[in-house]
Each structure stands twice: as C-alpha cells, then as structure tokens.
N, C-alpha and C positions, 0 to 999 in steps of 0.2 A: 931791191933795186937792181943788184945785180944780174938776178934772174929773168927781170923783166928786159935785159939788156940782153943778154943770149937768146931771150926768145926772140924778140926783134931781128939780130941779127941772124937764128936760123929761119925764120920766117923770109927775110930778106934772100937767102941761097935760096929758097927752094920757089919764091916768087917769080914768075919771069912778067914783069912789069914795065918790061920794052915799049909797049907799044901803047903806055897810057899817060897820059899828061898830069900836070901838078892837078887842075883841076876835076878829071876823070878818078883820080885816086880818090878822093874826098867821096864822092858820091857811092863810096863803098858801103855802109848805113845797115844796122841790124836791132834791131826790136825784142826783146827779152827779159825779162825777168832775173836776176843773177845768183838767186837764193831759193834750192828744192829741200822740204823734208819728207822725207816716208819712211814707211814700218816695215821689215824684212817680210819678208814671204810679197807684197804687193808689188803696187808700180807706181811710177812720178807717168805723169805726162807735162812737157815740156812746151810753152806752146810760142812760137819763134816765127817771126820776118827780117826779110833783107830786102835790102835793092843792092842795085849792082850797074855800072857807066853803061848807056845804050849800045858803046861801043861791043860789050860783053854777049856773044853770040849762045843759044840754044844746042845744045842740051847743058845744062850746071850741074853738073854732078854736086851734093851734097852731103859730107858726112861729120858727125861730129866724135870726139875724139877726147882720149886723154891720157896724158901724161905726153915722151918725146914727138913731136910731128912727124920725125923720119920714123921711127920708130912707136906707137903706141899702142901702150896696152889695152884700151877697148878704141872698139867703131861700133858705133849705133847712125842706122842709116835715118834720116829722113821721111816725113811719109805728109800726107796731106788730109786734114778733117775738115776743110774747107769752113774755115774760123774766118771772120770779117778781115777783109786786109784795105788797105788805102794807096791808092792812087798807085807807082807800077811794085809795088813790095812783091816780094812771093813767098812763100813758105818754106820754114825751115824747123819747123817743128819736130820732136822726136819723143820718145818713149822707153823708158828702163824697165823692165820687166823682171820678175823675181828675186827682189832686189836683197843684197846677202849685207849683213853689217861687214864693214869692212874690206869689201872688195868694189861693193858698187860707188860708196862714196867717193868725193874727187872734185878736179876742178875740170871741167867739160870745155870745149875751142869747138865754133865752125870753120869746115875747111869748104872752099869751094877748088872745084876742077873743071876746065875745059879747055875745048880746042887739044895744040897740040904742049899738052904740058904745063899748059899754064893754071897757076895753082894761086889761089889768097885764102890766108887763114884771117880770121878775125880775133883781134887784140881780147874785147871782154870773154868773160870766163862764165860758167852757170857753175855754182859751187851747188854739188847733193851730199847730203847727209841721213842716213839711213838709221834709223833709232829700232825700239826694240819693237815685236807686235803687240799692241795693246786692243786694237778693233775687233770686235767680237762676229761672230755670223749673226743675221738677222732671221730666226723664226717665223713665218707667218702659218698661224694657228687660224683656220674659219671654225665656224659653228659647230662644233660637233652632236651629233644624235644616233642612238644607237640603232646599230643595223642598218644607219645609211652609208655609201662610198662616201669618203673624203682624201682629199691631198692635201698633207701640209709640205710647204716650201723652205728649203735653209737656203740663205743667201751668201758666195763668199764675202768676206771683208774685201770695200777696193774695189774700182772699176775695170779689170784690166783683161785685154785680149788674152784666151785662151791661158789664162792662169796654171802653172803646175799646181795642182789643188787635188789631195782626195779628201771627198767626202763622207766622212762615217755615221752610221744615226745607231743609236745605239737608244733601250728601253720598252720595245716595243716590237715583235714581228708582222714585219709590210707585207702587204699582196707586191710592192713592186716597189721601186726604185727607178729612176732614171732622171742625167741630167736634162738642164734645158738654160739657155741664153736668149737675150734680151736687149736692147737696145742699140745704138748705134758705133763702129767702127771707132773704137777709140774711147766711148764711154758706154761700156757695155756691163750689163749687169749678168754671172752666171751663180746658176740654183741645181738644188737636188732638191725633185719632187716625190715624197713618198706617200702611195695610196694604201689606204687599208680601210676596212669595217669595224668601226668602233663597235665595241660591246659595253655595257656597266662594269665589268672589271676592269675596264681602261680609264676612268674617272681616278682621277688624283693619280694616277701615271706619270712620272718622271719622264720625255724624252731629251735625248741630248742630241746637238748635232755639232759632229767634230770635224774642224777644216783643217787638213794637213800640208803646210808647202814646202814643197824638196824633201819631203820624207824626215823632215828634224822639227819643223819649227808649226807647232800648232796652236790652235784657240780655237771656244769651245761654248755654245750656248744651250741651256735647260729650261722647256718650259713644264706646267703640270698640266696636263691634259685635264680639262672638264667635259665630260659625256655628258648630254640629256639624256633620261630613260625614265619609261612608265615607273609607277610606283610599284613596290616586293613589298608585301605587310610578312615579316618576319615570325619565325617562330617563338619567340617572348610572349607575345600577344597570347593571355590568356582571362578567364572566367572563374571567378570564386565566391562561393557562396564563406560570407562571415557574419555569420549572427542572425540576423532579421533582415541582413543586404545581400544585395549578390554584386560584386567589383568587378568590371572588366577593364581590360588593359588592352588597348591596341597601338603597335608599335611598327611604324612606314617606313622606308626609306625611296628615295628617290631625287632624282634632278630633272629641274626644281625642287625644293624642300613640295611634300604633298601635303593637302589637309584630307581630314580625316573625318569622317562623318558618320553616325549611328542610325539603323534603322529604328530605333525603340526612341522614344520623345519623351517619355517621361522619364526623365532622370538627370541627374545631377553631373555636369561632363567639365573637364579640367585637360588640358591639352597645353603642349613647352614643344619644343623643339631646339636638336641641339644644330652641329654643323653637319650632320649628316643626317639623321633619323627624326620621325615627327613622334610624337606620342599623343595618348588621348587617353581617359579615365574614365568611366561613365560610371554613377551608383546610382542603382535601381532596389525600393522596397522589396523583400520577398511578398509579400501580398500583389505586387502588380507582378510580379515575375512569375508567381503561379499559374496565371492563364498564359502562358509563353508556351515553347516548346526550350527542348534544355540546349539550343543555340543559340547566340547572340551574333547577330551580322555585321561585318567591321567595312567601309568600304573607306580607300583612300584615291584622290584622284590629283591632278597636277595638268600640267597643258599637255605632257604629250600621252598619256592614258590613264586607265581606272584598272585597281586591281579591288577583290572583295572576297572578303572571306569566313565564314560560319568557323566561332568559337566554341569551343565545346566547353560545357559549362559545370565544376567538380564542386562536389560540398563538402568541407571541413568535417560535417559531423560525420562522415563516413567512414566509419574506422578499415583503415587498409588493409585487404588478403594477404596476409603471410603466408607463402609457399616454401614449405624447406623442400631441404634437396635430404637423397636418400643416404647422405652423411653427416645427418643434422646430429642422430643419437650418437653417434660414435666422439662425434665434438663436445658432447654434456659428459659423458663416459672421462674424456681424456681433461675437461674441465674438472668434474668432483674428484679425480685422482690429484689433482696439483693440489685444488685446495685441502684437501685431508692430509697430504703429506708435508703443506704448508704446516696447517695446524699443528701435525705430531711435534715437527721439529721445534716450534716457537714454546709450546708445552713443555718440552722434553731439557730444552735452554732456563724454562722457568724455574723446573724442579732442583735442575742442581745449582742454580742461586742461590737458592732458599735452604739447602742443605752447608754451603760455605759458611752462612750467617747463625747456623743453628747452635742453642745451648749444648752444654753437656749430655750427654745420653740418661733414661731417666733409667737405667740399672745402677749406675753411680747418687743418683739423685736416692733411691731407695736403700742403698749399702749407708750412707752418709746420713740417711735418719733414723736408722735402727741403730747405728754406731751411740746415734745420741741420746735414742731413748734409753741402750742398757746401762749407760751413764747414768741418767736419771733417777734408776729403778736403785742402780747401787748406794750412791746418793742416799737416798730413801732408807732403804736400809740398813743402812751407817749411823746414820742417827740416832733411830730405833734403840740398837742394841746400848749406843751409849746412855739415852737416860735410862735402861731398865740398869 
C-alpha cells in the first residue's frame, strides 16, 4: 500500500496535468494483459492499447519501463504489428528480447510523453517472469535418397526478431550451411538450412542440431537420419554343395528392406528379414544342379534399384590344398624335439619313483639265504653224529 502511495505521488511530480479536466483524466484507458512468462535465451511479446483525452496532441512518445520513473533500470521502446484495435485506441505494444532469468523479470509501467514535457504514466503493471529454457529446436528431415541433394532445416525455439542464436549441426559433414527467416515482423520464425548428398553410410546417422543463446544458455535436438538406397547383396551370400544338395544363401541389404529372388525355379527357397538385411535360402537336388553351370544367380531388388549377383558354387567333398611355407619342416624339427625331451623328462621322474619304493637289494636277499641254508646243513649234521 505504501508503495503504491509514493508511486502515485512521483507520478503526480513528474505529471504536468494543468491543462486537463476531472473528466479528460479519466479517458486515460490501456488494454493489456498483466501476466508474461518466457524461457531464457527467447522473447515475450507484449501486445498493448491505449487511448488518450482528444485533447492530447501528436507525436506520444511511448516507452515502457521498470523499476523508479525518474530513474529506471530498463526502457523498451514501443513498436507497432498492426493487431486489431477498436474505435480511437493506439498501440502500445512491446517486446523483451533475449531474455536472462533474473534480470528480465519485473514489473513493467507505460509512460507516455508529449508536447512540452508533459508526461503520464499509467498505474497497471505487466508483471514477466522468465523460467528456465525447456523448448527444444525443431528438425525438418524430408525424404532422403541417396545421391540426391537435400536440406534439412533446424528451427530456433520462439518467435523472435533477430534472436542472439548460434547455430551448431553436428554428426554429419554439409556441402553447406546457411541461415534463413521467415515470417512476419514480430512473429517470425529463424532456421539453419544444411544441404548435403546423402550416401547409404548416412542411413541410421545421428544428427544434432544445437541452438546457443548468449553464448551460456543452450538446447538441443537429434534426429536418425533414414537414407533410401538400391539394394548391396553382401559378401555372406554363398553356395554349398552338402550331400545330394547344393544350399545357397543370399543375403541384401537395402532401404527399403529388398526382396530377393532366384533365377533357378526348382527348389526349395526360405527367406526372414531382419531390420536391416533380407536373407533368402534356396535348396536345390544335385541331380537338377548337374545340368547347371557352377553359379547360382542371386538378384535383390526394392523401389529405388536392382542389384544381382553370380555365387560361386564350393563342394564339401573337396578336400582343401594345403600349401606350406618353406618353414613347414623346420616347425616338425622343433615339434619332435619338445616332445622327446617331454617324454625323457616324464620317464626320467618315473624311474626314480619306483626306485624310492624299491625292496632291499637282491645281494642281501642272496647273503641272507645262504646264511640260512648253512644253518640247515649244520643242523643236519648234528643229528647225524648223535644217533651214531
């Protein structure tokens, strides 16, 4: 309350309202909205009428303004986009441009000026509030085909005249770059268009396009680039004779997904596709495959061309040429040495096992039975002499 008291009364100093009547004061009238929110790096537009006592003569200077009247920290001038107005209103419209949290926010006042000095401010307020950037750029991706020119477009977030904005594209090298704008004074849309020659390595391509405002405050969109391109029959694609069959395998890729088609009709064909590659299987009798030649013709085709291609056709029973090199014997050489010096050594570990665990030596075994026999013999002869 208080403050709404001081403004009154500096508004009343710096009014010079001499020369206008109870009734003429009244006819002061403004048109506005009192509540802006936008996202840093963008812009509010503002969109405002007045009228003003007939008495009030040509040119009105209008600005609007905030914080002290004698003293404020911003002026944003006025501008006109020729918005519907009614009966003698004029426009008081305005526009915040690059707008920063914290500095842009506030409470906003029109002032009018004319003549010699005469000045009215108007009571209501336009309160902005400036939050964080969440609006992404907008990508426009057309058709792509390869080996054709195309341009894709990034759009800033926001409508706003001549935006502080750089534009980055990152994933892909352009033939070219350059910006371009778009519609009308005040609600205008600005792009960077980048042209280039799609090729098939550019299918499933990542691009980004990064919008930077005031050099801090950025956001950021990705799309995946989809190329069309004739169909590539890969090197997988191959021909094998197994038993009494001969299996070929032909394997596409291409955008569109291609189909895949045989020249030979008799035989048994089995075909999947995954997200990128088509496949196809075809088994053919060796009895029908005998009047053939030893290629099998693969062709795949799709809307934007045909690719085709002669498989060369290998047989299992084929036992493979082994070619050594002129270090072959020297390798068998340095082979039979490791394992014979394996052997000794594993041998050599056996023997004195078996000697740890070994009985007494048989020179003791022989001393210890002749000890026994002459025992025996004496024995014997002891006897003897007693019965005689």
């Amino acid at each position: 309350m208080l403050q709404t008291l001081l403004f009154i009364l500096t508004v009343a100093q710096m009014t010079d309202c001499c020369g206008f009547g109870p009734d003429e004061l009244t006819n002061f009238s403004i048109r506005v909205e009192d509540n802006f929110t936008g996202e840093a790096g963008l812009c509010i537009n503002v969109f405002c009428f007045f009228t003003v006592p007939q008495s009030v003569p040509e040119p009105i200077r209008r600005t609007w303004f905030k914080g002290d009247p004698q003293n404020p920290t911003v002026e944003v001038p006025c501008f006109n986009i020729s918005r519907p107005s009614f009966g003698n209103e004029r426009e008081c419209s305005f526009m915040l441009k690059n707008l920063v949290q914290g500095e842009s926010d506030g409470e906003y006042r029109l002032k009018l000026e004319w003549g010699q000095r005469k000045v009215y401010i108007f009571p209501q307020t336009v309160k902005i509030t400036v939050k964080e950037l969440n609006q992404k750029p907008t990508i426009n991706v057309p058709q792509l085909t390869a080996g054709e020119k195309a341009e894709i477009s990034c759009k800033v977030p926001g409508d706003c005249m001549n935006p502080l904005a750089d534009i980055v594209w990152t994933g892909i090298e352009p033939d070219e770059i350059r910006p371009r704008a778009s519609g009308v004074s005040g609600n205008e849309k600005h792009y960077s268009v980048l042209t280039f020659h799609p090729e098939p390595e550019h299918h499933n391509t990542k691009l980004t396009c990064t919008v930077i405002f005031q050099k801090n405050t950025q956001t950021e969109s990705t799309v995946i680039l989809k190329v069309r391109h004739a169909p590539e029959i890969l090197n997988s694609s191959c021909c094998l004779v197994e038993g009494d069959e001969l299996i070929c395998m032909c394997v596409s890729s291409g955008v569109p997904l291609p189909q895949i088609h045989w020249t030979i009709l008799d035989g048994e064909y089995y075909s999947s596709a995954s997200a990128t590659n088509t496949s196809s299987i075809i088994t053919i009798s060796i009895a029908s495959f005998r009047n053939l030649k030893a290629t099998i013709e693969c062709v795949s085709k799709n809307l934007i061309g045909m690719a085709e291609v002669e498989i060369q056709v290998h047989n299992h029973a084929e036992k493979p040429k082994v070619s050594w090199s002129l270090s072959t014997p020297w390798i068998f050489f340095t082979l039979s040495v490791v394992v014979n010096v394996i052997f000794i050594s594993c041998l050599t570990v056996i023997l004195r096992r078996r000697e740890k665990h070994k009985e007494p030596n048989d020179d003791n075994h022989v001393y210890m039975t002749s000890m026994k026999r002459e025992e025996s013999v004496y024995e014997t002869v002891k006897m003897s002499s007693e019965r005689s």
